[in-house]
C-alpha positions in Angstrom: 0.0 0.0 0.0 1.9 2.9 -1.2 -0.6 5.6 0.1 -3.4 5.9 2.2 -7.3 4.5 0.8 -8.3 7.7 -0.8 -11.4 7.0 1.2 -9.9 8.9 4.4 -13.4 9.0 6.3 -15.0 5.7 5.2 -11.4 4.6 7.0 -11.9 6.5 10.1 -15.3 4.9 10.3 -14.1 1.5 9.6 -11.9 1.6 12.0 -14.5 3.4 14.9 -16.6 0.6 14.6 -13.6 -2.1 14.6 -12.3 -0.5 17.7 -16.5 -0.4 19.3 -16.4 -4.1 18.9 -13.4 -5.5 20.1 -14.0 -3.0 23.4 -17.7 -4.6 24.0 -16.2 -8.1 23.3 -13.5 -7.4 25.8 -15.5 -5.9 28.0 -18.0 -8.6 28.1 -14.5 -11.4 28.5 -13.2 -9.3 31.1 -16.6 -9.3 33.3 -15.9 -12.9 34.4 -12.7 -11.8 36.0 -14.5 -9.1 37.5 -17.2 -10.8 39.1 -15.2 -13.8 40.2 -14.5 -12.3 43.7 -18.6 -12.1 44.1 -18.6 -15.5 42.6 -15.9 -17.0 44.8 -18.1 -16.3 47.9 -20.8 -18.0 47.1 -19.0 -21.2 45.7 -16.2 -21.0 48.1 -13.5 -21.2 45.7 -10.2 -21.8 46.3 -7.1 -19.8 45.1 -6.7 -22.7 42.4 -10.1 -22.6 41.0 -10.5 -19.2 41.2 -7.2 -19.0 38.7 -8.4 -21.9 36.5 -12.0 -20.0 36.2 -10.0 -17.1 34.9 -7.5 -18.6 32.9 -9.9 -20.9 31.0 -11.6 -18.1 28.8 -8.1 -16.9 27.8 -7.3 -20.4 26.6 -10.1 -20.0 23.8 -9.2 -16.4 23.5 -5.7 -17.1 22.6 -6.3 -20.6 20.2 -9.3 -19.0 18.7 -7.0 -15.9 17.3 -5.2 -18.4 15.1 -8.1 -19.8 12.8 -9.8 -16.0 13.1 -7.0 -14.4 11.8 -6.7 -16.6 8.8 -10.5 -16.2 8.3 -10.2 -12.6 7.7 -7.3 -12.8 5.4 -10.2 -15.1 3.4 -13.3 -13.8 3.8 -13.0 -10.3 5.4 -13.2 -9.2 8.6 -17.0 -7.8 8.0 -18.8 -11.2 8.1 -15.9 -12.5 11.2 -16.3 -9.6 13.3 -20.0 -10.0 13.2 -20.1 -14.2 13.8 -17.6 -13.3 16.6 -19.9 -10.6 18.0 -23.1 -12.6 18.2 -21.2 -16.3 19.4 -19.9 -13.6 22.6 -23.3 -12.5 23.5 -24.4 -16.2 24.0 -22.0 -17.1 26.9 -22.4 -13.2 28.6 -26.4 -14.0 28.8 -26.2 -17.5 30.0 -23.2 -16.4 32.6 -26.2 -14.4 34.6 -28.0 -17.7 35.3 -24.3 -19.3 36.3 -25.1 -22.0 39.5 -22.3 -24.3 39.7 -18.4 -24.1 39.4 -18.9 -26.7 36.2 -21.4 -24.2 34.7 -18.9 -21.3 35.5 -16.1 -23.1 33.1 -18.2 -24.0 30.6 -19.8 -21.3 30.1 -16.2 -19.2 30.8 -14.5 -21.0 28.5 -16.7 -19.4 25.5 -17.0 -16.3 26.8 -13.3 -16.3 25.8 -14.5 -16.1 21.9 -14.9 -12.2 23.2 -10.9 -11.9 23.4 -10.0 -14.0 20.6 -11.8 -10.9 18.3 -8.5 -9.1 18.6 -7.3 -11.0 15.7 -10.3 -10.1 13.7 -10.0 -6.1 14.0 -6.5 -6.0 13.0 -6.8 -7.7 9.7 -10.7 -5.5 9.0 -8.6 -2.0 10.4 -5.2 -2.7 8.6 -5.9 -3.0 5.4 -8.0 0.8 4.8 -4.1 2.3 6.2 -0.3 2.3 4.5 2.2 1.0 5.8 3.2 4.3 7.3 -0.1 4.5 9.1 -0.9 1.0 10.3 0.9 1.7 13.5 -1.1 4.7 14.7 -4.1 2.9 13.4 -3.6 -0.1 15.1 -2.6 1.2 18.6 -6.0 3.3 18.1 -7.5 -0.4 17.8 -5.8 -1.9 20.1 -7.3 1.0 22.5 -10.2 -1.4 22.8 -8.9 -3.0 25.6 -10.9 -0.2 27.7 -13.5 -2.8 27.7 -11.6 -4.3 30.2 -11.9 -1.3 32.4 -15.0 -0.7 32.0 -16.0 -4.1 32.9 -13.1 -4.2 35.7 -15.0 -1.1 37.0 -18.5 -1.0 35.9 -19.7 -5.0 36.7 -18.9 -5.3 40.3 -21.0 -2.0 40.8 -23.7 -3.3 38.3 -23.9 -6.3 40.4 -24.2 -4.7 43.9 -26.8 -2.3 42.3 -29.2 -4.5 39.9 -28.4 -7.7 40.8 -25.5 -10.2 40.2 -26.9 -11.4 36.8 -26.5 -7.4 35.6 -22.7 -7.6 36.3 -22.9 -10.0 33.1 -25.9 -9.1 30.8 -25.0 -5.2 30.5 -22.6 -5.5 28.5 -24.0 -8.4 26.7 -26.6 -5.7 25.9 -24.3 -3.3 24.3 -22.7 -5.5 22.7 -26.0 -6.9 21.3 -26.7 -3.0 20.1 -23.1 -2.4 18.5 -23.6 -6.3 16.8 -26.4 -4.5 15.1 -24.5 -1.1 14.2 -21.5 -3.1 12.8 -23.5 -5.6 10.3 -25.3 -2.0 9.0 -22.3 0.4 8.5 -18.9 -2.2 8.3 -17.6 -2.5 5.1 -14.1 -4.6 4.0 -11.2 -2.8 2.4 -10.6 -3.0 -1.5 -8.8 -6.2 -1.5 -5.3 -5.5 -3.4 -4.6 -9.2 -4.1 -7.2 -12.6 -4.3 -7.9 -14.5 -1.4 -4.9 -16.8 0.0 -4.9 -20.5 -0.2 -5.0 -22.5 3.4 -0.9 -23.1 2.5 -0.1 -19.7 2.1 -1.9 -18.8 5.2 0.2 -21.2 6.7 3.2 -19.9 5.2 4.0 -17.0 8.2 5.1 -20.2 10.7 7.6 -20.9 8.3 9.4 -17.4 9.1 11.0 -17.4 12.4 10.4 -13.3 12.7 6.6 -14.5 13.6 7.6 -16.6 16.5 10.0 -13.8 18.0 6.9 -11.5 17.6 5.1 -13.9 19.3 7.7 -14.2 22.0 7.4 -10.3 22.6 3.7 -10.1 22.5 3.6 -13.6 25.1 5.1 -10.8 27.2 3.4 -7.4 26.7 -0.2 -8.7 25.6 0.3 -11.6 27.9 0.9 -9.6 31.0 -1.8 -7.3 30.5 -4.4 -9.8 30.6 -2.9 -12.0 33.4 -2.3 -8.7 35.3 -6.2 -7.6 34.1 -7.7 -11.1 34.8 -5.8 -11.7 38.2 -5.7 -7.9 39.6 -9.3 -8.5 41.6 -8.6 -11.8 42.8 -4.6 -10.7 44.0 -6.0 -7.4 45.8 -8.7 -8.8 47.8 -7.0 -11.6 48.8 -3.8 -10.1 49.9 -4.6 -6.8 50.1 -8.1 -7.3 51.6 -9.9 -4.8 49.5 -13.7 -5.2 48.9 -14.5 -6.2 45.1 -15.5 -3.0 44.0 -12.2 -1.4 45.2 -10.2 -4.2 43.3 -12.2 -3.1 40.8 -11.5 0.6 40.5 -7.8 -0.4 40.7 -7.9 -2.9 38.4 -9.7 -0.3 36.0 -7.0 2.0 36.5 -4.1 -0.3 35.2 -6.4 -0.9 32.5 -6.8 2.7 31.6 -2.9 3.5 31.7 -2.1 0.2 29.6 -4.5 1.1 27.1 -3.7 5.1 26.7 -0.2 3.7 26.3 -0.6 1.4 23.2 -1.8 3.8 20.8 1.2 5.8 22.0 3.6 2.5 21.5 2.0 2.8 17.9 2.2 6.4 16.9 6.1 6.1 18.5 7.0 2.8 16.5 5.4 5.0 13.2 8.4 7.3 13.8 11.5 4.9 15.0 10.2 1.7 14.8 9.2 -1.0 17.1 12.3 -2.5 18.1 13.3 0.7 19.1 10.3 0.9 21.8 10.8 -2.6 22.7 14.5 -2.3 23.7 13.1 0.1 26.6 10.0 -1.7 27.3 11.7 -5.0 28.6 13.9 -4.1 31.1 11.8 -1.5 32.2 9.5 -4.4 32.7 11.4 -6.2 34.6 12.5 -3.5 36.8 9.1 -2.7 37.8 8.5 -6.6 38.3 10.8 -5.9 41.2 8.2 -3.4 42.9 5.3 -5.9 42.5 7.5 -8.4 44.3 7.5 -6.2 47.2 4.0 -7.5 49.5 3.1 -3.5 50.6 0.4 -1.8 48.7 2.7 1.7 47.7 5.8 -0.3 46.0 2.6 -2.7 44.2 1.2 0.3 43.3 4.1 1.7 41.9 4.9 -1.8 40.3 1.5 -2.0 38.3 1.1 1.3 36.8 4.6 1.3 36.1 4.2 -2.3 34.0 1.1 -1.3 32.5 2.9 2.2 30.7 5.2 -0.1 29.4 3.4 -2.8 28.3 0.8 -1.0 26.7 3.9 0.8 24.7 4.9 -2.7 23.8 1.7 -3.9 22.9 1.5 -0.8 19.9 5.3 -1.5 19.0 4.8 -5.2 18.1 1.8 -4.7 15.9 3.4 -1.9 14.1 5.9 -4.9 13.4 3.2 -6.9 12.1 2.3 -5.5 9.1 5.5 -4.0 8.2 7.5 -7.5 8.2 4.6 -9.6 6.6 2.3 -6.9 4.6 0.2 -9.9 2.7 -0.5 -12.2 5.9 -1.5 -9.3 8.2 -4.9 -11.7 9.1 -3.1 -14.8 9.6 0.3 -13.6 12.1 -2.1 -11.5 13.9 -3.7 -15.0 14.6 -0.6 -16.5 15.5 1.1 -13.7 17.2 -2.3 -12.8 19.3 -2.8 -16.6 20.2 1.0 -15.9 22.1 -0.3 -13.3 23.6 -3.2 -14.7 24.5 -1.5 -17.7 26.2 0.9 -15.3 27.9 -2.1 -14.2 30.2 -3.3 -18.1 29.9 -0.4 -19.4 32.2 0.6 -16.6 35.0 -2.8 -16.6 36.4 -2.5 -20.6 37.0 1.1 -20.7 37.9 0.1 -17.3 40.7 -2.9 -19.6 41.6 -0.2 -22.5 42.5 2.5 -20.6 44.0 -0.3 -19.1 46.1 -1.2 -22.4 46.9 2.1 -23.4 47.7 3.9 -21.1 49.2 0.9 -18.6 50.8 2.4 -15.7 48.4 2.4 -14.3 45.3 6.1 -13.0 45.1 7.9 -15.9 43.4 6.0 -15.6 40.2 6.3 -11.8 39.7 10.3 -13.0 40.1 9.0 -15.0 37.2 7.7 -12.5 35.1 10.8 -10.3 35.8 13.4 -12.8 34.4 11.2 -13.3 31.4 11.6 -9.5 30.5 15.4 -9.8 30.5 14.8 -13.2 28.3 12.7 -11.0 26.0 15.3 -8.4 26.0 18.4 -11.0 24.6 16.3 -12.3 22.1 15.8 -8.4 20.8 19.5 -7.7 21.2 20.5 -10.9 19.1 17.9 -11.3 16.5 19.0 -8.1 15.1 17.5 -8.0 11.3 20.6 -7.7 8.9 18.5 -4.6 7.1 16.1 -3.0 9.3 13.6 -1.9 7.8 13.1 2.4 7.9 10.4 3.8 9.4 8.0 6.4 7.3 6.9 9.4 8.6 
């Protein structure tokens, strides 16, 4: 794409509504973690299944990504985005009615078809921008993940206002309004090239610059939803704050993370993503260090300090995206975002078992600092022989 779609507003549209539904479908995913404190007293869960009920939506959320992505590349994202829209409004409406821990994973595991949209909006948004664009446009997508906040924030007060069924079916309503929206105004971009065979969708796994980008976003994506599914659940437990507290604060990392990534973007537009990244992962793993600490001012300081960066990293690797494979944007989005996902799939179980373990969370924010430096080497030493320049 050597210039921008001449259709300037029809693209500013195209991507409003991409970036309305991946917020509801987050929004409505991320209202299981925010409800699982009011769930967890009355099932009396323990710490384990407390972290398996979270982690199991993010297990569809990150697989899903992969088959999505490579559906979009197909089809379009127009007919994806709305399939994925209407199969999330199932699980939010049947989670109000939730009686039993097996009816809480069943139906959690496909509420997680609400994160695994992510994959979806990036092939529908990227392809009405160029090249020099996509990073800007993408980070504005990627600002989606407010839905997290405002379920973080809105469900538990929903809940203790309107019932516990409300914490679940509000946004299950908007989402069922912006379904509607979407199938009326979405369009696909002009395709520049016919549809790709199954083997060339499959060709991205091939290139070994898609599993480093999935390395980096197991990180940065990763850690924001472990941090956003796991935040209520860490602060009333050890921090013994009611679940409308944990959720303002859990809100507010999702805020910060979020406002970040479109920044990550717009920055990686002007010096390119490895660039960002080479500050976002030890600054990553230096704030790990403050979450390690059990008092509520150095967490404090640990979690808003993580979510800066990682949102910065979030916008940096999918400015990388499209800019190393411009043909397959659909299908690495898939595979990339299915890392991602899988990064927040396996800290809230492995927190959940040192908890378990040890009586304390510590050992694995150790964990996640180590893997920043990991992330960092693999930057330093996978150096591309030509980089390529970024356009202003």
């Amino acid at each position: 794409m050597a210039s921008l779609v001449k259709n300037q507003p029809s693209a500013t549209a195209q991507l409003t509504l991409g970036t309305g539904a991946f917020a509801l479908c987050f929004a409505v995913f991320g209202s299981l973690s925010a409800m699982i404190p009011i769930l967890s007293k009355q099932m009396h869960l323990t710490p384990m299944q407390k972290s398996i009920a979270v982690a199991v939506p993010v297990l569809l959320g990150s697989l899903g990504r992969i088959p999505l992505g490579m559906l979009t590349d197909r089809i379009g994202g127009r007919i994806v985005f709305s399939v994925v829209m209407f199969l999330t409004i199932v699980p939010a409406v049947l989670m109000g009615n939730v009686h039993s821990y097996s009816e809480l994973i069943t139906y959690g595991f496909f509420i997680g078809i609400g994160l695994a949209s992510f994959s979806v909006g990036v092939g529908f948004v990227s392809g009405w921008y160029s090249a020099a664009k996509q990073g800007t446009a993408l980070g504005v997508y990627g600002a989606g993940n407010i839905g997290q906040s405002l379920a973080a924030f809105g469900s538990p007060f929903i809940a203790a206002a309107f019932g516990m069924k409300w914490g679940f079916w509000t946004f299950g309503v908007l989402l069922s309004v912006w379904f509607i929206v979407f199938a009326v105004f979405a369009r696909n971009a002009p395709r520049k090239a016919p549809p790709k065979s199954f083997a060339e969708t499959m060709r991205p796994l091939a290139n070994s610059r898609s599993w480093v980008l999935s390395l980096y976003y197991f990180l940065t994506f990763g850690g924001f939803v472990a941090m956003a599914v796991y935040l209520p659940i860490f602060l009333t437990e050890s921090f013994k704050l009611t679940p409308q507290q944990a959720g303002l604060r859990t809100a507010g990392f999702v805020v910060l993370a979020t406002a970040t990534r479109p920044l990550g973007g717009f920055l990686a537009d002007k010096v390119g993503g490895r660039a960002i990244l080479k500050w976002v992962f030890p600054a990553t793993a230096l704030f790990s260090i403050f979450l390690a600490c059990p008092m509520m001012l150095t967490f404090t300081i640990g979690a808003l300090g993580i979510a800066a960066f990682i949102g910065l990293g979030n916008g940096a690797v999918f400015k990388l995206v499209p800019e190393y494979f411009p043909q397959s944007v659909g299908s690495v989005t898939g595979i990339v975002g299915a890392a991602g996902g899988l990064g927040g799939f396996f800290p809230p179980l492995t927190l959940g078992l040192i908890k378990q373990q040890t009586g304390s969370f510590t050992m694995g924010f150790v964990l996640l600092g180590v893997f920043s430096l990991i992330c960092l080497a693999v930057l330093v030493r996978s150096a591309p022989k030509s980089v390529p320049v970024p356009v202003s």
